[in-house]
Residue, then its C-alpha position, 0 to 999 in steps of 0.5 A: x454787302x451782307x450777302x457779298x460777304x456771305x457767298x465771296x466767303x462761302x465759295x472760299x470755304x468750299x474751295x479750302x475744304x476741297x483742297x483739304x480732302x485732296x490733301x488728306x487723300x493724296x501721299x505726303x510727298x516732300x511738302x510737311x503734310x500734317x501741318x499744311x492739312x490742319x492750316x487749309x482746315x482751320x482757314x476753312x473753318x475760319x471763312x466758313x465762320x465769316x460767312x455764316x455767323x460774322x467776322x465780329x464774332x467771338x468765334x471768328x476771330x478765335x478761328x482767325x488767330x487759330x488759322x494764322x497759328x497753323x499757318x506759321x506752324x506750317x511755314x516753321x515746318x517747312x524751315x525746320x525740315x530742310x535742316x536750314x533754319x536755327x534757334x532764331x527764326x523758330x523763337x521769331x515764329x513762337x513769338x508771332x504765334x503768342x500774338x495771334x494767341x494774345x489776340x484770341x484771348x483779348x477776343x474771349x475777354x471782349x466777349x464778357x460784357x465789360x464796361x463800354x471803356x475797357x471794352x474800347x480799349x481791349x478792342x483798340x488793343x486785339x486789332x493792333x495785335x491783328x496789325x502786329x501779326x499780320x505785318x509779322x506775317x508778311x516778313x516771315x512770308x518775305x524772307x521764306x521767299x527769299x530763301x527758297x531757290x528757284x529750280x522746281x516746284x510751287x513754294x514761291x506760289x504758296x508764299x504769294x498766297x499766304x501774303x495775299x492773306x495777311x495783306x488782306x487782313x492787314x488792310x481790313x484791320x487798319x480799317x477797323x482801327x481807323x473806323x473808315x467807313x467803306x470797312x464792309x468793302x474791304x471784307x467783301x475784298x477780302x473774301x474774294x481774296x480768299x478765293x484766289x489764294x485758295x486757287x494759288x495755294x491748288x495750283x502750288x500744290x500740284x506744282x511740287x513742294x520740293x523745294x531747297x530752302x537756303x535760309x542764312x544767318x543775315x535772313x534770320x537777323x533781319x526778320x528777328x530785327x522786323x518783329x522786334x520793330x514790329x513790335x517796339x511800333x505796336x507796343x508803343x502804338x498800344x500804350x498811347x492807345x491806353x494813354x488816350x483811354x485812361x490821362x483824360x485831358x492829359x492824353x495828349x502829353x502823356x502821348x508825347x512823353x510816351x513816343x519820346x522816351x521809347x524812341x530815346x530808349x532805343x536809341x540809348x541801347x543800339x548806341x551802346x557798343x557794350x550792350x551790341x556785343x552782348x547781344x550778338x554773344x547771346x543771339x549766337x550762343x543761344x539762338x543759332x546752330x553755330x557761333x559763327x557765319x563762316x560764309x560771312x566770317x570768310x569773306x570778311x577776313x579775306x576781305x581785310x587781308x587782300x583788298x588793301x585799298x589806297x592808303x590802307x595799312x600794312x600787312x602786318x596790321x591788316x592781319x592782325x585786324x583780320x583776325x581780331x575782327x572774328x572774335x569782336x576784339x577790339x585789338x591785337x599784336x603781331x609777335x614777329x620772330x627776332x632771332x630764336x624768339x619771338x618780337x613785337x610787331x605791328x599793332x592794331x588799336x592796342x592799348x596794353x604792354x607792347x615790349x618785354x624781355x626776349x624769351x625762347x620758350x613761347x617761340x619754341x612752344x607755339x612752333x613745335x605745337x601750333x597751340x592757341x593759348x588761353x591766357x585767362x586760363x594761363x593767369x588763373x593756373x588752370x591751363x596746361x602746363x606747357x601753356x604756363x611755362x611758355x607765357x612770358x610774365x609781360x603778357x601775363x601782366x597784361x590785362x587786355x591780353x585774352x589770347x595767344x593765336x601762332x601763326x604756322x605756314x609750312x611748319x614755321x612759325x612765322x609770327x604770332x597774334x595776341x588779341x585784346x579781351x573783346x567788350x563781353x568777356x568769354x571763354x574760347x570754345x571749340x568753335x573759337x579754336x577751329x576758326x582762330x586755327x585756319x584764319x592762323x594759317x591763312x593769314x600765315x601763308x600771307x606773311x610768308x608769301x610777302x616776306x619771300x617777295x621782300x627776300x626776292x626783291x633782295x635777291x634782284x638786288x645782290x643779281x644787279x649788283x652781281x651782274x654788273x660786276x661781271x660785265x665790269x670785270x669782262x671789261x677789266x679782262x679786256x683792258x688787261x689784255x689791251x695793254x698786254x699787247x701794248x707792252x708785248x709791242x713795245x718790245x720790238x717799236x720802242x724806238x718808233x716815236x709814232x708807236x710811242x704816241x699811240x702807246x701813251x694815247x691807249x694809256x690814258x684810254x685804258x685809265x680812263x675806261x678804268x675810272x669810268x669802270x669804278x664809277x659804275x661798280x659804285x653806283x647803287x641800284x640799275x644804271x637808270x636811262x639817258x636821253x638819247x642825243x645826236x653822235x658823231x658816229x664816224x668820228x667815234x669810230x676813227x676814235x676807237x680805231x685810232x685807239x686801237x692801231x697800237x695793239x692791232x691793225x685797224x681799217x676804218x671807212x665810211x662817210x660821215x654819219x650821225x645817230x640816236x644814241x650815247x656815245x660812251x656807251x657805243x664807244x664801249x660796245x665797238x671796244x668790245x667787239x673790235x676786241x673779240x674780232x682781234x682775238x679772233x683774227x690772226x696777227x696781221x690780218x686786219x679789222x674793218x669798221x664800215x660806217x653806211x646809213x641804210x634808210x633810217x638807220x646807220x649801220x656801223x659794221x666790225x667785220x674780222x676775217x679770223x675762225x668764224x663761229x659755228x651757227x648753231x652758237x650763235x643762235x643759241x648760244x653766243x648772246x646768253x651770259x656766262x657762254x664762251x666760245x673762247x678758253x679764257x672767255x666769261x661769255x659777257x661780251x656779246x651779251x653786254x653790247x646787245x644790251x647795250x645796243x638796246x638800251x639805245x633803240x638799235x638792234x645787234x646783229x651777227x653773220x658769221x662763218x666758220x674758216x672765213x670771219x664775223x661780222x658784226x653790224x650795230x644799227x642806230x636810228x639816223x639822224x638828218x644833219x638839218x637835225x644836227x645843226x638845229 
């Protein structure tokens, strides 16, 4: 084993002292030269130590904590020169140095000829500091792994080599704390590990270093939150350690109570919401480059404003969640305007003062200067005097009032936030201002794009009601001109006792379309749908005939016939255009109404034989509403009874010739008289 140890180490030594002076010999490149030459250095000297002197010597092990000094010293260079690392990981790799230095100095203490207790308890303590290094180590070498991006280069080969490393050591470590006996075996292992590392670290080399490193924020939670277990696991470990030492027959509940009470500890501490926020203010203060993780802020705050969710909150309380989740508060007020000032609105988890006098001044202030108002600041007479002079006293009353955030879209002022005081209590920096200021906005834009669907929604409505008004008054025309006719000819067939039957039949037709017309302009909202059912086509047809023969002459013709549809509403549409096909005909030029069915349809044609229409108008022009061929006309007609027609699953349509007459044919769906009488 002795000379496994001796010559696997060796070629280790000869093979880092080669890569060593290839280094020293070659232009830095992008790798951080300096610091990656003095870790092959101190890695060869180390193994050079294992396989020439021991790896039990005091010498060796102060040469195997300076090796992983230089090492994380190399990995801190790589983070710090992309300009990606912050404040958090460098204290993580400072803190992992001072365990391979503790280590180093336990090492020299060992090396003093102390009595055989404190000895065994020293060296119970170094090789759990060797544990905790080396398990550092590797989540150091993890997350710098994650964080490098795989376009070029060896980086990744050269954190594969370094994991190796400490596996290794970890591996023999744990075999020296447990006193397993096949620990000369993990040595050799480990010296031949050493060897490929040597190799990975040659063949990374020549493969480039230039690599991107992009190490975020939650990178740099994690690995800081990997060491403090780390370090909570061996702190705890160690004190049982010296527990077992020193409490003699006690050890054993000593160790207990040891476990118990550092785990409710913990415990005790993460389930503080107080102490969780205090510790994210100080991290970020502190530790990090910027406050804030705008990346994961953003997505966040997006996030709660577009992803609803089933049975989410409204808008309005969903903004001001939004934005009170970037600063930890645990509240928030919506100020929505009310008239020339600014009203309570929608809230979220807020506890103080929701409702004061209207004031005009905070409204007109915010708008005009889109200012974020500190009201800490504003209560202690030390902010602007615009700031003072727009607060109104309610909120100044308040005492979980922190800050007044205005929301601007367009240079409106489309509401304001006031947000509850967070658990740990701060002044807002820039940071704060430049967030607080685009979420403002953003969310604005939200409140503004939702209260111009709500005012287009109310447009749609006053357009429904508007629209059937006018088919309503089209209708109204047409009656008036019915019985404007009907009174014409009452001048010349009074005597006639047959015009006077039709006279009082178009009568009472003409009040109960009138009826029928109030209902309709009375109802609220669209005219919903009616089950379609079997007409009597041919029927309805001599109706509308029969009806009609006071004001004009009318012919109709054809077989029996029933279809899909409604019969009020077919009744209307052949009144309409039995109507424009009198106006358009000369007086006593009659109309024709054809019933036929046409395979699965029945065609209803009203067919005149006045002036006819151009083709251009009717296909462009003579079904859009508010088009007229005629003077008086509200070009509602065509337009309606296409509708109409429609809504009945049939189709409207029109041949038409200039000089010679129209055509018009509805087509329903037909109905087979087996149908009929079932």
């Amino acid at each position: 084993m002795t000379t496994l140890i001796l010559w696997t180490h060796a070629l280790a030594a000869l093979l880092f002292g080669a890569l060593a002076l290839a280094q020293l010999r070659r232009p830095s490149g992008h790798w951080p030269h300096a610091a990656f030459v003095v870790a092959l250095v101190a890695t060869s000297l180390w193994v050079l130590a294992v396989a020439g002197i021991d790896s039990r010597d005091v010498a060796t092990r102060i040469a195997a904590s300076a090796r992983d000094i230089a090492w994380l010293g190399f990995m801190l260079a790589l983070v710090r020169r992309d300009r990606a690392g912050n404040y958090a990981l460098g204290a993580v790799y400072v803190v992992v140095m001072a365990l391979a230095g503790t280590a180093a100095v336990l090492a020299v203490v060992e090396g003093m000829g102390l009595d055989a207790e404190p000895l065994a308890a020293l060296a119970s303590a170094r090789i759990v500091l060797q544990m905790m290094g080396a398990i550092s180590g590797l989540v150091l070498v993890h997350h710098l792994y994650q964080a490098a991006t795989p376009s070029r280069g060896g980086i990744r080969l050269v954190m594969l080599a370094l994991a190796a490393m400490w596996g290794a050591d970890l591996v023999v470590s744990g075999a020296v704390y447990f006193s397993a006996p096949w620990t000369p075996v993990t040595i050799v292992a480990r010296g031949v590990v050493m060897t490929g590392v040597a190799a990975l670290l040659g063949v990374g080399v020549h493969r480039g270093g230039d690599r991107t490193l992009a190490l975020s924020r939650p990178i740099a939670v994690r690995a800081l939150s990997a060491v403090a277990l780390i370090f909570y696991i061996g702190i705890t470990a160690l004190a049982t350690d010296i527990a077992a030492g020193y409490a003699g027959q006690y050890a054993r509940a000593v160790q207990t109570a040891i476990v118990f009470g550092a785990t409710a500890s913990v415990l005790a501490l993460l389930s503080t919401p107080w102490l969780r926020a205090w510790v994210k203010v100080k991290i970020a203060k502190h530790l990090f480059r910027h406050r804030y993780d705008y990346r994961a802020e953003w997505q966040r705050f997006t996030d709660t404003l577009g992803k609803p969710g089933v049975g989410a909150a409204t808008l309005d309380c969903r903004v001001v969640k939004s934005i009170a989740d970037l600063t930890d508060s645990p509240g928030g007020l919506l100020l929505v305007p009310d008239g020339a000032s600014l009203a309570p609105g929608a809230t979220w988890n807020w506890v103080g003062a929701a409702d004061g006098p209207r004031d005009e001044t905070l409204a007109r202030y915010l708008a005009q200067d889109a200012r974020i108002v500190e009201l800490d600041r504003v209560r202690a007479g030390t902010a602007p005097s615009d700031d003072v002079a727009s607060v109104p006293d309610w909120l100044r009353a308040c005492p979980d009032a922190w800050v007044i955030v205005p929301l601007v879209h367009g240079g409106a002022l489309v509401g304001a936030i006031v947000l509850a005081r967070p658990p740990v209590d701060r002044a807002l920096d820039w940071e704060d201002f430049d967030l607080l200021r685009v979420a403002g906005r953003q969310a604005a834009s939200y409140l503004a794009e939702d209260r111009a669907h709500a005012a287009l929604a109310d447009a749609a409505r006053f357009d429904e009601f508007n629209r059937r008004f006018a088919f309503i008054l089209h209708d109204i025309k047409n009656l008036v001109s019915q019985l404007t006719l009907v009174a014409r000819n009452a001048e010349r067939h009074a005597d006639n006792p047959d015009f006077r039957v039709d006279m009082v039949a178009t009568l009472k037709d003409s009040s109960d379309r009138m009826t029928a017309l109030l209902a309709r302009l009375s109802q609220h909202g669209p005219v919903r749908g009616e089950p379609l059912q079997p007409i009597d086509v041919t029927g309805i047809v001599e109706r509308v005939a029969i009806h009609r023969k006071a004001q004009h002459p009318i012919v109709a013709r054809g077989g029996p016939a029933w279809a899909l549809g409604h019969a009020a509403r077919l009744e209307q549409v052949l009144g309409q255009l039995v109507q424009n096909a009198v106006e358009a005909s000369a007086a006593d030029a009659p109309v024709l109404l054809a019933v036929e069915t046409v395979g699965e349809q029945v065609a209803i044609d009203v067919i005149d034989h006045g002036c006819g229409m151009a083709p251009g108008f009717v296909r462009d022009q003579l079904f859009k509403p508010f088009v007229s061929s005629k003077p008086a006309g509200f070009g509602i007609g065509a337009f309606e009874a296409r509708q109409l027609v429609q809504a009945m699953g049939g189709a409207l349509t029109v041949v038409s010739r200039e000089g010679e007459g129209t055509r018009f044919r509805i087509l329903l769906p037909a109905v087979a008289a087996l149908e009929v009488a079932a």
